[in-house]
N, C-alpha and C positions, 0 to 999 in steps of 0.2 A: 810774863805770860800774857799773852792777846785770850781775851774773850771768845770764843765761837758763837755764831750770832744765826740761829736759826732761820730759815727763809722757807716757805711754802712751796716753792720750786722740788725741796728735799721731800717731800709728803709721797707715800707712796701709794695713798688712797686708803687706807683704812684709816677710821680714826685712831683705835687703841694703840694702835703700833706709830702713828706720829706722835700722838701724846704721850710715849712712851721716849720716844726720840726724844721729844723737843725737854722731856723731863733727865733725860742724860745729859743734853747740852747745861740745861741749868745747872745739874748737880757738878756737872764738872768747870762751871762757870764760876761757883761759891766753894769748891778748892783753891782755883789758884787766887780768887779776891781772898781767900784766908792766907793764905800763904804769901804773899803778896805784900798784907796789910801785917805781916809778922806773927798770924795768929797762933794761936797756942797748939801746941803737939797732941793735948789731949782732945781737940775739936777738928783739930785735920785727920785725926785717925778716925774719929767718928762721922768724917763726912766719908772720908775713902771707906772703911765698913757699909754706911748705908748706902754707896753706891755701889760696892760690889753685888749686896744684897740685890737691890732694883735690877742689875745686869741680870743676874740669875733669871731673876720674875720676865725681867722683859723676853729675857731670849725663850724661857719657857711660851709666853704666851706668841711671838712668834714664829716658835716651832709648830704648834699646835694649826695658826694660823696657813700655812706652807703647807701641813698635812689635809686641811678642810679644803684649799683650793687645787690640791695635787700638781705643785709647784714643782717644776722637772727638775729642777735644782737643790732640790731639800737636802741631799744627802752632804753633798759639798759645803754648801751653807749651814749647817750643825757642824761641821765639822771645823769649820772657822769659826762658828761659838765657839763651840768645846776650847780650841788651842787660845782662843782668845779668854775665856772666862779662867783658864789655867795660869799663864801670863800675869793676868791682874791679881789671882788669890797668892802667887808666888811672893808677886812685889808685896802686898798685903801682908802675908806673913815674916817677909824679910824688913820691914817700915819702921828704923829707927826715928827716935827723935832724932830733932833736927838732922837728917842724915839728906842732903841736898840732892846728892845722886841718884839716889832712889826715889825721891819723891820727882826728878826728871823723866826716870824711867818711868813714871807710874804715867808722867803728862805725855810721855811723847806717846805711849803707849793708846792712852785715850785721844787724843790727838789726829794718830793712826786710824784709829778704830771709827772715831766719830766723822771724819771728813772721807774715810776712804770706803767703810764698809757701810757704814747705814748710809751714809751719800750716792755711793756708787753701789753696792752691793745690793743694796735692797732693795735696789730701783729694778734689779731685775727682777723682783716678784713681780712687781705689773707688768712690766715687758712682757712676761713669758707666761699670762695669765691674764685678764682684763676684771673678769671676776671678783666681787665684793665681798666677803664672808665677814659680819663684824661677830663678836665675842666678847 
């Protein structure tokens, strides 16, 4: 598993919502270093727990976000949470030990998400909005 390695180019101008970012890359930077380093089943389930948790938060304070700037994309963009936070709690609840394929599913999954949607996806809040609202 490669690291994802944060870069300020991804920042989409709000602080909360990059610190929010660059705090998924980490969490899912210290899954696969555990998984990796052969770590224990019962501390990889508690890193994928507190980071489903964080997703939730995040995407709540970025929805709230989208709503204060009246981001013309909001509804589509919840709606890729939604299918995305579904996705993750599914894997989450199907997460044997050692069970290789699943915890694949769970990387490619964040993987997806992390390079394709807060990379590309998110960048269209600013594009489509210049506007700062922090929270």
């Amino acid at each position: 598993m490669q690291n994802l390695v944060w870069h300020d180019s991804y920042s989409i101008g709000n602080e909360q919502i990059d610190k929010h970012h660059r705090l998924l890359f980490g969490l899912y930077n210290i899954l696969c270093n555990n998984v990796a380093q052969g770590g224990d089943c019962k501390i990889t389930k508690y890193i994928i727990n507190a980071l489903v948790k964080y997703l939730n938060q995040h995407c709540e304070v970025e929805e709230k976000y989208m709503r204060d700037i009246g981001y013309n994309g909001i509804h589509g963009h919840i709606a890729e949470h939604q299918i995305f936070k579904q996705k993750v709690m599914e894997l989450q609840c199907r997460f044997i030990d050692n069970d290789v394929k699943q915890y694949q599913e769970l990387v490619d999954l964040l993987v997806y998400w992390l390079t394709n949607h807060v990379i590309l996806e998110d960048k269209n809040i600013i594009a489509d909005n210049n506007t700062e609202v922090t929270g």
